[in-house]
N, C-alpha and C positions, 0 to 999 in steps of 0.2 A: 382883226379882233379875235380875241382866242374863243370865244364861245361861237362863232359861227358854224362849226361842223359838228355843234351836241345836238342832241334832237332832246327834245325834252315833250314826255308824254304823258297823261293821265296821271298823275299829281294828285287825285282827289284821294282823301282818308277810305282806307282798306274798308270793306265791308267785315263784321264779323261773322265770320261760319258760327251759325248756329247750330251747328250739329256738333258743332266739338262743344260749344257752352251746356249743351245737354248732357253731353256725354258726361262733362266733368261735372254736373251737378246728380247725374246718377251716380257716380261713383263717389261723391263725397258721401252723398245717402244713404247709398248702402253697403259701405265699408262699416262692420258691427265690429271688429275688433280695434279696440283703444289703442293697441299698439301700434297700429298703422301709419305709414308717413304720411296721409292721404288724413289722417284723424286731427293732424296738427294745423290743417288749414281751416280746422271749423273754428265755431264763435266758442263752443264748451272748453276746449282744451284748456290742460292745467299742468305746468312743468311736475315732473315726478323726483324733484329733490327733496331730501331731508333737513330739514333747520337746524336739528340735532346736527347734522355731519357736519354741516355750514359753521357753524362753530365751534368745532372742535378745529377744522381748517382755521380758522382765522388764527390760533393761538401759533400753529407753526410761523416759524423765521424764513426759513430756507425751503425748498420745493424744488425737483429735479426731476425734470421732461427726458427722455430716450427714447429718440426715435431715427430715422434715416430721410432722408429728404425732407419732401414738403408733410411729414407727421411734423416735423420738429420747428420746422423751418417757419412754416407758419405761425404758430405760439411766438416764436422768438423775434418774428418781424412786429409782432403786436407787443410782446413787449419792450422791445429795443424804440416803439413810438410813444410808449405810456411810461416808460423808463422813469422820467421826472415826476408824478404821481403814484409809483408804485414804490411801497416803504418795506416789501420782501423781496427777499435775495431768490433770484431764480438761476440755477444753472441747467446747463443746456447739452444733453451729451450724443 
């Protein structure tokens, strides 16, 4: 039988350290500046786009990424998948 020589041990669900769930809720706390990556996991956060910019974007056709690896690379896998929903021309350089 192939499982005869696994040992198989303490399988029960991990305890969680409480000391790091602390930690991360002091540091959510008191991180004061909105800028923070740490400010994006709270309940308040609010994206800082402009509606105005938002559609002025929609009006263009075409839109042109440069970049060198995974800058570009990524955008282009996402839209080489949404390809069929997307009705703007994107090139890729």
């Amino acid at each position: 039988m192939l499982t005869k020589n696994i040992k198989f041990h303490n399988f029960k669900k991990k305890k969680i350290h409480t000391k790091l769930k602390f930690f991360f809720k002091d540091l959510v706390d008191n991180s004061l500046k909105k800028e923070n990556l740490i400010h994006s996991f709270t309940n308040d956060f609010h994206y800082s786009f402009n509606k105005n910019l938002l559609t002025k974007l929609k009006k263009n056709k075409i839109f042109q990424i440069y970049g060198m690896g995974g800058s570009s690379l990524g955008a282009q896998a996402i839209y080489d998948f949404l390809k069929i929903n997307i009705k703007k021309k994107v090139l890729f350089f």
